[in-house]
PyMOL Python script that loads the backbone (N, CA, C, O; Angstrom):
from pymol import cmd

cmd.read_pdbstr("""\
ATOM      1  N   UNK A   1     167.360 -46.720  43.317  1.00  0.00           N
ATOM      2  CA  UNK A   1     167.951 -47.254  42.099  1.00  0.00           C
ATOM      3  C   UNK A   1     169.459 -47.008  42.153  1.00  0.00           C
ATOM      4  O   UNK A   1     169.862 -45.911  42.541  1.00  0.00           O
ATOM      5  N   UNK A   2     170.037 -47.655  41.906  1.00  0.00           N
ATOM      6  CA  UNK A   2     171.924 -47.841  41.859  1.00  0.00           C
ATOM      7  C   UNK A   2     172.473 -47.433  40.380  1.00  0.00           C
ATOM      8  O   UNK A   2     172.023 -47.892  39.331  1.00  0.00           O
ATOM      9  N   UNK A   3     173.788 -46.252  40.520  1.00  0.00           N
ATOM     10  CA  UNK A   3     173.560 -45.509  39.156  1.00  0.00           C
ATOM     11  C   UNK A   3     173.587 -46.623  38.268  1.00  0.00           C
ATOM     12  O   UNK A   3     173.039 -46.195  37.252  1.00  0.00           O
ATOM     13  N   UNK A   4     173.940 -47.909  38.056  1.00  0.00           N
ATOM     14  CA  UNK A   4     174.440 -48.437  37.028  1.00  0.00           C
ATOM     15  C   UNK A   4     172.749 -48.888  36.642  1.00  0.00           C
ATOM     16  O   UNK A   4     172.575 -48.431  35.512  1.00  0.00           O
ATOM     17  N   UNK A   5     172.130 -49.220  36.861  1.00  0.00           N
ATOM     18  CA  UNK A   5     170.795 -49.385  36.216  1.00  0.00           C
ATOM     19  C   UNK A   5     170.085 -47.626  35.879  1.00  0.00           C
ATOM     20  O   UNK A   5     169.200 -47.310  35.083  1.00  0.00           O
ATOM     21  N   UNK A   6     170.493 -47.181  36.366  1.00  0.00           N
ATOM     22  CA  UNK A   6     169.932 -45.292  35.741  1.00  0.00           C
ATOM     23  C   UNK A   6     170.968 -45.601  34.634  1.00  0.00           C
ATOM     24  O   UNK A   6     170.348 -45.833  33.596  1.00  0.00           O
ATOM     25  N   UNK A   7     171.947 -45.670  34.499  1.00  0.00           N
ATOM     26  CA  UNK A   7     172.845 -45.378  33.457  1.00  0.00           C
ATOM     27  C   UNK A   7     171.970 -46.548  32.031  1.00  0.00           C
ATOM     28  O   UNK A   7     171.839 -46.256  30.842  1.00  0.00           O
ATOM     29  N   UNK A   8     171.624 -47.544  32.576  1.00  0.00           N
ATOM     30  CA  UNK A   8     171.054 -48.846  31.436  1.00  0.00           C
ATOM     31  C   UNK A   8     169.805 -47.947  31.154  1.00  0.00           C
ATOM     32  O   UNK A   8     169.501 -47.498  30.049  1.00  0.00           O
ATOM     33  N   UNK A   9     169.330 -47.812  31.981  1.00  0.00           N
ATOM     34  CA  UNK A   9     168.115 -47.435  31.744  1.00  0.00           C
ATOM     35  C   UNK A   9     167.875 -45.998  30.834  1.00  0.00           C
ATOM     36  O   UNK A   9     166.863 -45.871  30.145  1.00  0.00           O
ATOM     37  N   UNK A  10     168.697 -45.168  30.899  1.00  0.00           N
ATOM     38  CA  UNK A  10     168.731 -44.221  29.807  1.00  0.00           C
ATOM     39  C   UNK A  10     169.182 -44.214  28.673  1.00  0.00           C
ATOM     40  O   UNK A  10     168.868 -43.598  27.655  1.00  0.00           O
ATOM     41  N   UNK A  11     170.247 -45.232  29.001  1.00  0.00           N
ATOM     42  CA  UNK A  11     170.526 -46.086  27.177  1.00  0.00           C
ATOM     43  C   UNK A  11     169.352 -46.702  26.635  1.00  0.00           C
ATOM     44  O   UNK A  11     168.939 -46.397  25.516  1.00  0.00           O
ATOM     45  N   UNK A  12     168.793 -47.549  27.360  1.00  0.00           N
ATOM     46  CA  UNK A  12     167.458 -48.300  26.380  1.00  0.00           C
ATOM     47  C   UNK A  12     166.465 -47.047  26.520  1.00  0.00           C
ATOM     48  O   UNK A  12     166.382 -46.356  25.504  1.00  0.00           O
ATOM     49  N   UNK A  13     165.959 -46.784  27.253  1.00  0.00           N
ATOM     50  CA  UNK A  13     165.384 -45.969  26.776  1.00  0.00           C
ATOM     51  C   UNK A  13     165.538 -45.013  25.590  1.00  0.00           C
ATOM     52  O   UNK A  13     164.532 -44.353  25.331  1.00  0.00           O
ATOM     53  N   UNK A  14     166.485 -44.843  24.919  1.00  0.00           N
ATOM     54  CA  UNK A  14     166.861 -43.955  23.758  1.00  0.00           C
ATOM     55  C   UNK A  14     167.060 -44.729  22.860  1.00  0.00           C
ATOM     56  O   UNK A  14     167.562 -44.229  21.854  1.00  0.00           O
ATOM     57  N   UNK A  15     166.812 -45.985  22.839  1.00  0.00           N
ATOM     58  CA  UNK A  15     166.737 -47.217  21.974  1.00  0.00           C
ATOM     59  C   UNK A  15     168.521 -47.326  21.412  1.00  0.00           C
ATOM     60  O   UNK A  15     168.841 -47.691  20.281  1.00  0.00           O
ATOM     61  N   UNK A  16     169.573 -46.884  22.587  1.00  0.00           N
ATOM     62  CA  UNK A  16     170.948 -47.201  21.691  1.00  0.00           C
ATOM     63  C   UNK A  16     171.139 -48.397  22.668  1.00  0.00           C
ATOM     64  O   UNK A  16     170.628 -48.651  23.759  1.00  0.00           O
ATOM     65  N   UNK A  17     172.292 -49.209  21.698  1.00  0.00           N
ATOM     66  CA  UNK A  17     173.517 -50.051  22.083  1.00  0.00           C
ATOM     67  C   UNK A  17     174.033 -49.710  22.857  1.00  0.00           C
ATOM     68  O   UNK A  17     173.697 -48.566  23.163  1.00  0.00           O
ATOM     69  N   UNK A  18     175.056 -50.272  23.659  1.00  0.00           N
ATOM     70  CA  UNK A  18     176.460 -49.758  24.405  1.00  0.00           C
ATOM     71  C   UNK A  18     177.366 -49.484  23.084  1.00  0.00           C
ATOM     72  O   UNK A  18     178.063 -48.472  23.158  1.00  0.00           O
ATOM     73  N   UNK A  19     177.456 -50.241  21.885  1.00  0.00           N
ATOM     74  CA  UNK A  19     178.426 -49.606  20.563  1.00  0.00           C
ATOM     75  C   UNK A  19     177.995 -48.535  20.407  1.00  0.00           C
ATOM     76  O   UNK A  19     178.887 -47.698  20.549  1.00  0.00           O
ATOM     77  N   UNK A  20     176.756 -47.983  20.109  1.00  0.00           N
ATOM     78  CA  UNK A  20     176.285 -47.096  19.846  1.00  0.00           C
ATOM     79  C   UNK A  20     176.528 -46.336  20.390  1.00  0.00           C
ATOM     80  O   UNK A  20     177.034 -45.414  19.750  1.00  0.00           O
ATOM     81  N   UNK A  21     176.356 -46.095  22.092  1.00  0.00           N
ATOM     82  CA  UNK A  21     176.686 -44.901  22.906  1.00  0.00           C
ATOM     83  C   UNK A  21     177.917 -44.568  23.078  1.00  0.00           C
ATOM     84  O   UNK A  21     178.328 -43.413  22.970  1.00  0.00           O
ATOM     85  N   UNK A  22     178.838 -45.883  23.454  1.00  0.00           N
ATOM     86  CA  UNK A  22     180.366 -45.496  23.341  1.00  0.00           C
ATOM     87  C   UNK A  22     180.421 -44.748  21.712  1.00  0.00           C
ATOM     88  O   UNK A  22     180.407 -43.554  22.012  1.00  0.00           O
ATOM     89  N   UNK A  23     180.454 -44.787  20.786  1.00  0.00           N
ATOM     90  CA  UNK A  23     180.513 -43.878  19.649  1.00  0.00           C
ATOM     91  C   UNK A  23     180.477 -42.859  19.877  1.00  0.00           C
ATOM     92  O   UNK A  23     181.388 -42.037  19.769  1.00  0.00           O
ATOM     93  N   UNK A  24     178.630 -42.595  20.506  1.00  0.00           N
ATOM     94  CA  UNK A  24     178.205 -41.175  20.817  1.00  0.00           C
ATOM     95  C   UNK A  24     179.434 -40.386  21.683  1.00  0.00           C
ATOM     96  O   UNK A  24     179.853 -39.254  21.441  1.00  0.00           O
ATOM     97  N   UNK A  25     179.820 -41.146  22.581  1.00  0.00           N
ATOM     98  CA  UNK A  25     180.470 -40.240  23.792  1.00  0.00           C
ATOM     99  C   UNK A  25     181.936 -40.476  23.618  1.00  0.00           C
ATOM    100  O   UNK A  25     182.693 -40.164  24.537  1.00  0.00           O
ATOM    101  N   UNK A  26     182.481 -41.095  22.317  1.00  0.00           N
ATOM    102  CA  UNK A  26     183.949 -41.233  22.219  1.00  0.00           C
ATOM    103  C   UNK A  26     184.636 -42.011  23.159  1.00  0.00           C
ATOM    104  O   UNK A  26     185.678 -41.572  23.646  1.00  0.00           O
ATOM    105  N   UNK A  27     184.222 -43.034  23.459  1.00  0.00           N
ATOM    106  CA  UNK A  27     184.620 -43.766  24.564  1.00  0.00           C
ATOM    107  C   UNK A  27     184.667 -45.334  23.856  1.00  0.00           C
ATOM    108  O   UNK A  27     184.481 -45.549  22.658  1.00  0.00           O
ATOM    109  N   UNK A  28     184.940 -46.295  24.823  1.00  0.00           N
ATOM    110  CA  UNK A  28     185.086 -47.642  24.292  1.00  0.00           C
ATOM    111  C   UNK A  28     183.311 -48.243  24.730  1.00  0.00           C
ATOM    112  O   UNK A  28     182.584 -47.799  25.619  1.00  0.00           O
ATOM    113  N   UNK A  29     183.092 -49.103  23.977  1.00  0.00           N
ATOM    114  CA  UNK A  29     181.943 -49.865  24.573  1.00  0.00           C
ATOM    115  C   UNK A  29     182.313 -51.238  25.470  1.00  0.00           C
ATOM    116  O   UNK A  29     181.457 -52.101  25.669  1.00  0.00           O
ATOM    117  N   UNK A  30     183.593 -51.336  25.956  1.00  0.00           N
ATOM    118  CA  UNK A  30     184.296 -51.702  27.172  1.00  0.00           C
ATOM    119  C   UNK A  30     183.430 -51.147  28.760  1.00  0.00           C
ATOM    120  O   UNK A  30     182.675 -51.618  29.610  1.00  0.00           O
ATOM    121  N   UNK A  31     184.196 -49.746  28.416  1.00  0.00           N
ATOM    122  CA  UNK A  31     183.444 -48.841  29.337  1.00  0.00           C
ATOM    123  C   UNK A  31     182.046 -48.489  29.373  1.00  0.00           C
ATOM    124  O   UNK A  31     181.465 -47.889  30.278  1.00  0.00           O
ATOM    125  N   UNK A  32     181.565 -48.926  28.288  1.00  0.00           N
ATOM    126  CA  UNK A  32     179.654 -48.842  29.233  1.00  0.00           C
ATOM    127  C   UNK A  32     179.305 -50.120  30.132  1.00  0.00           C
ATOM    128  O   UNK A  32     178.800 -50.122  31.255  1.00  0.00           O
ATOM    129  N   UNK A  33     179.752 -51.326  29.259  1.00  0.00           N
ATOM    130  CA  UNK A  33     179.600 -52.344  30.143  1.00  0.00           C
ATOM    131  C   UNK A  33     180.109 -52.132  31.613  1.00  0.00           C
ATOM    132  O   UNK A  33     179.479 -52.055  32.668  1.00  0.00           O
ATOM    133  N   UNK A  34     180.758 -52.097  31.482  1.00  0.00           N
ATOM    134  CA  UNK A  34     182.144 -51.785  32.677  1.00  0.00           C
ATOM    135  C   UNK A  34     180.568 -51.108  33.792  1.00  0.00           C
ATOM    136  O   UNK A  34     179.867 -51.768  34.559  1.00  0.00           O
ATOM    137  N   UNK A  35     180.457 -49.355  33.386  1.00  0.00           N
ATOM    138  CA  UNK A  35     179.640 -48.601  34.207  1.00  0.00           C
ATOM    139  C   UNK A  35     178.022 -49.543  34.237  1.00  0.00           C
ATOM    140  O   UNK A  35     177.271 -49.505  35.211  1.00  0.00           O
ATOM    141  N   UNK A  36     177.810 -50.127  33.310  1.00  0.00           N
ATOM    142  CA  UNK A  36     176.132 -50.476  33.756  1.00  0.00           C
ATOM    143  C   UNK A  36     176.221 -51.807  34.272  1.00  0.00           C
ATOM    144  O   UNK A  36     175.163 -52.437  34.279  1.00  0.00           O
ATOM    145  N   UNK A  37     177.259 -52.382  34.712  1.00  0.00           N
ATOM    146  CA  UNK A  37     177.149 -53.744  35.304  1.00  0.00           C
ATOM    147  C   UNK A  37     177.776 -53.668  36.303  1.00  0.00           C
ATOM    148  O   UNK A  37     178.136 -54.704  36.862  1.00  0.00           O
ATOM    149  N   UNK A  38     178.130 -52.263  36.884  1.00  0.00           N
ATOM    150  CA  UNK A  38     178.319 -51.890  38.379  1.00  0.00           C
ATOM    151  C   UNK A  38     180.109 -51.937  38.504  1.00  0.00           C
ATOM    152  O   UNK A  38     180.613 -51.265  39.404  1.00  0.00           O
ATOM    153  N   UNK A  39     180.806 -52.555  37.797  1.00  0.00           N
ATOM    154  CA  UNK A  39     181.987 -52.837  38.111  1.00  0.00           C
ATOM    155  C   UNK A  39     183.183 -51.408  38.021  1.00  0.00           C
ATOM    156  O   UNK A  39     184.239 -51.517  38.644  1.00  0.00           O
ATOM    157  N   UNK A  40     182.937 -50.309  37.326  1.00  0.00           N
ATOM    158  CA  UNK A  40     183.284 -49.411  37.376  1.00  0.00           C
ATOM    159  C   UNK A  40     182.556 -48.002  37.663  1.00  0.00           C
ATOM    160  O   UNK A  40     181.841 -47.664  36.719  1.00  0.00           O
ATOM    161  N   UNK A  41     182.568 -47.264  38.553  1.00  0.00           N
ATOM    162  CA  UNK A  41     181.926 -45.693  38.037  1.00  0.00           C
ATOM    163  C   UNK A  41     182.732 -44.631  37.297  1.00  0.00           C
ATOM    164  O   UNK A  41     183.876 -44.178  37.340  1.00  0.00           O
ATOM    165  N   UNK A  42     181.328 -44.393  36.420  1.00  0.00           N
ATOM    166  CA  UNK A  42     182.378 -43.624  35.711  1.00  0.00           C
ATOM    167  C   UNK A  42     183.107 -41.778  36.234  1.00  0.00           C
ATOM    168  O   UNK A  42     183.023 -41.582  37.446  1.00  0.00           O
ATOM    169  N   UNK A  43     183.505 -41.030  35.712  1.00  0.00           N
ATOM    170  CA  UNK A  43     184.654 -40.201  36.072  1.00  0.00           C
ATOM    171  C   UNK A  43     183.078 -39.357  36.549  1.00  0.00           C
ATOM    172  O   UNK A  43     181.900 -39.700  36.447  1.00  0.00           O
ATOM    173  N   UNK A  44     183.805 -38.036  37.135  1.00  0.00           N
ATOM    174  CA  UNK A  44     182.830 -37.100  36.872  1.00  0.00           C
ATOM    175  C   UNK A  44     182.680 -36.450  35.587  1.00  0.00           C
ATOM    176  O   UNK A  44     181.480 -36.280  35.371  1.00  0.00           O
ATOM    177  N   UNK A  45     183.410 -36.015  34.640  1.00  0.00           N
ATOM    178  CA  UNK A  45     183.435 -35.503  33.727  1.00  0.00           C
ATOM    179  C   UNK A  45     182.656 -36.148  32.655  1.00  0.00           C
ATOM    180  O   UNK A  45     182.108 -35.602  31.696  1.00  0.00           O
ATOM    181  N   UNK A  46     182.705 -37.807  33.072  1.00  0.00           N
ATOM    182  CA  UNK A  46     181.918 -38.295  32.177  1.00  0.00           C
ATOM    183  C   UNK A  46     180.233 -38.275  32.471  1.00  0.00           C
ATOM    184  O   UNK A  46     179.387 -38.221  31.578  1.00  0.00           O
ATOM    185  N   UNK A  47     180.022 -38.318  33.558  1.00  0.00           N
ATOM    186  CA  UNK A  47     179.148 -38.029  34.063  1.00  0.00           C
ATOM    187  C   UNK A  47     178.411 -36.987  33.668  1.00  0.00           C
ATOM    188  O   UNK A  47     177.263 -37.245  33.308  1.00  0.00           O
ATOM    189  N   UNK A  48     178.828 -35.705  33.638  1.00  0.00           N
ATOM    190  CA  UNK A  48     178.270 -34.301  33.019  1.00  0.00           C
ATOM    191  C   UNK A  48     178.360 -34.903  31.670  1.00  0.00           C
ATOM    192  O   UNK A  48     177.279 -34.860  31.082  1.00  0.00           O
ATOM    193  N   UNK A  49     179.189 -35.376  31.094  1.00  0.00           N
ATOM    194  CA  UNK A  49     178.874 -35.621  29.179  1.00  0.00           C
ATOM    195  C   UNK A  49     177.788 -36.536  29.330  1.00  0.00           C
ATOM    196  O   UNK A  49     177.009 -36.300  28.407  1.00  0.00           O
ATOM    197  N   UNK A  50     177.370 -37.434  30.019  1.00  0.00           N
ATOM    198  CA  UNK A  50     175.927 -38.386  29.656  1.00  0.00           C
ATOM    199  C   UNK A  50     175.003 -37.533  30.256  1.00  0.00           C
ATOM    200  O   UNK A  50     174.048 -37.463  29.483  1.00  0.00           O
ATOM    201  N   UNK A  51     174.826 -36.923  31.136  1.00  0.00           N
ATOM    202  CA  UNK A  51     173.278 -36.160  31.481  1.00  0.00           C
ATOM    203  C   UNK A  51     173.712 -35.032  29.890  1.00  0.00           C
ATOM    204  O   UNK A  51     173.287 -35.694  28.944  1.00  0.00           O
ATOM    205  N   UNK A  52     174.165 -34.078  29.486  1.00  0.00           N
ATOM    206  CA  UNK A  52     174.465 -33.466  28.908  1.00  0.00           C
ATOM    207  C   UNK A  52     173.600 -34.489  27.717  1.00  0.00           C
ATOM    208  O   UNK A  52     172.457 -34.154  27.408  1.00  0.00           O
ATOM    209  N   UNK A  53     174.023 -35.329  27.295  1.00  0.00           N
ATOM    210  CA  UNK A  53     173.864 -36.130  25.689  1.00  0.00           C
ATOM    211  C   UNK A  53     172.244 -36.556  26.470  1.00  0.00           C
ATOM    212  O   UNK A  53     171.374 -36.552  25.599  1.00  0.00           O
ATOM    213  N   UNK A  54     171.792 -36.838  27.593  1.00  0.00           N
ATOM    214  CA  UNK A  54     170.635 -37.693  27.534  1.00  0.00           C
ATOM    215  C   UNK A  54     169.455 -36.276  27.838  1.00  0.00           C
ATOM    216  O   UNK A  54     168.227 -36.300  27.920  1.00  0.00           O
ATOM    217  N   UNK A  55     170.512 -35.016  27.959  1.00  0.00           N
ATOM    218  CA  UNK A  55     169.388 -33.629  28.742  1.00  0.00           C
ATOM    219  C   UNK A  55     168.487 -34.130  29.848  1.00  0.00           C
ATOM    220  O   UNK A  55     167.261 -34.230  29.885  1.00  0.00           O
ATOM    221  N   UNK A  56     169.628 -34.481  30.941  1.00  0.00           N
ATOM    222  CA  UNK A  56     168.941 -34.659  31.985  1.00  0.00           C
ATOM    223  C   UNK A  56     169.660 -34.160  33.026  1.00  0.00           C
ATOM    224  O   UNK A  56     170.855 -33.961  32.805  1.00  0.00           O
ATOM    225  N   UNK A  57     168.998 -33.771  34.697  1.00  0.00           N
ATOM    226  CA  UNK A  57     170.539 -33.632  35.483  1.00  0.00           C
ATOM    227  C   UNK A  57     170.980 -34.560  36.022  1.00  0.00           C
ATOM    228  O   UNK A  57     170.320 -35.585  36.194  1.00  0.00           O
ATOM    229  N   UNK A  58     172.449 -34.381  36.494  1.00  0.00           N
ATOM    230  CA  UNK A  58     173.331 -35.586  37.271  1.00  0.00           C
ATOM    231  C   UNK A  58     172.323 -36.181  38.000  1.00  0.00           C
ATOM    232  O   UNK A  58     172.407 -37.409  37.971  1.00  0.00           O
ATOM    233  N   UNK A  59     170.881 -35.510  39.005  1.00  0.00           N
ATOM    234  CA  UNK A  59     171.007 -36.114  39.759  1.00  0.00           C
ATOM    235  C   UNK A  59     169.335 -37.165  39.134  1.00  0.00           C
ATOM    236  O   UNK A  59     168.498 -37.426  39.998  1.00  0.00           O
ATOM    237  N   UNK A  60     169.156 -37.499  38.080  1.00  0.00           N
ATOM    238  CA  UNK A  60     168.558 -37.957  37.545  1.00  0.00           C
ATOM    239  C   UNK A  60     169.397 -39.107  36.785  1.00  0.00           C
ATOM    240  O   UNK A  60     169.014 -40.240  36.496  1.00  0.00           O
ATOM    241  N   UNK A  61     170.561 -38.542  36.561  1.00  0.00           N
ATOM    242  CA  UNK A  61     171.484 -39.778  35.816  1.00  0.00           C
ATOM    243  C   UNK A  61     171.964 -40.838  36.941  1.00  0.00           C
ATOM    244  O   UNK A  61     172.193 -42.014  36.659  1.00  0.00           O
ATOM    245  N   UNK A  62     172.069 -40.400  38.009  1.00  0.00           N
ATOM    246  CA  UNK A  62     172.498 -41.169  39.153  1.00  0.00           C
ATOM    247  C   UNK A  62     171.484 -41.890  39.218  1.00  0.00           C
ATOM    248  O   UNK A  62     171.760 -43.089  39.177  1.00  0.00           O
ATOM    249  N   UNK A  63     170.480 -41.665  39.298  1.00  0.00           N
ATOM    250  CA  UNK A  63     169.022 -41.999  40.043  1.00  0.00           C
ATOM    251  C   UNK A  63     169.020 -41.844  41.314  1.00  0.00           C
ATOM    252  O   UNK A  63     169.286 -42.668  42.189  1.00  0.00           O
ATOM    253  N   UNK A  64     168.633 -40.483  41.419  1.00  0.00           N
ATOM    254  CA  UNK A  64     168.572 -39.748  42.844  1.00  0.00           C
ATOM    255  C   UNK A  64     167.454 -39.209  42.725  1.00  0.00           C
ATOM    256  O   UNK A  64     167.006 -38.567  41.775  1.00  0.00           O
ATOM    257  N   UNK A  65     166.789 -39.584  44.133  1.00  0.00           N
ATOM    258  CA  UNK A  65     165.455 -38.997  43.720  1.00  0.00           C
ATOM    259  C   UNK A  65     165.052 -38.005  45.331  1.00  0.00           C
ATOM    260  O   UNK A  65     164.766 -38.655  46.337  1.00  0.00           O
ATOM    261  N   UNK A  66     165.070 -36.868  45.374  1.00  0.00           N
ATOM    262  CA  UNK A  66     164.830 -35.826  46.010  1.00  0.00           C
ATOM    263  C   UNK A  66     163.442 -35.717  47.194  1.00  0.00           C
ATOM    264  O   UNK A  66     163.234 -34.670  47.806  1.00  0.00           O
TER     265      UNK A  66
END
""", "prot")
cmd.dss("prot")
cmd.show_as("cartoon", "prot")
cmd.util.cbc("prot")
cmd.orient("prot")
């Protein structure tokens, strides 16, 4: 799986928007599109704030599977 569908996929799954999550995480809803349609990755820092908000680890937010 390619992070930008882990990243969609933990948004719907929590039943939010991209408005919604950019809210959650103080960010633009520019930038979710941006990260779940592959065209940007996001920082690391942001990275630890979405596993952090979804309580999961990075390497589950990536979709890395061990």
């Amino acid at each position: 799986m390619e992070i930008w569908e882990s990243l969609r996929e933990c948004r719907e799954q929590r039943g939010l928007s991209p408005l919604e999550l950019a809210k959650k995480l103080q960010t633009s809803h520019q930038n979710i599109y941006r990260w779940e349609s592959g065209q940007v990755l996001p920082s690391i820092e942001m990275c630890i704030r979405l596993a952090d908000f979804y309580d999961i680890s990075l390497d589950e937010l990536v979709g890395r599977k061990l």
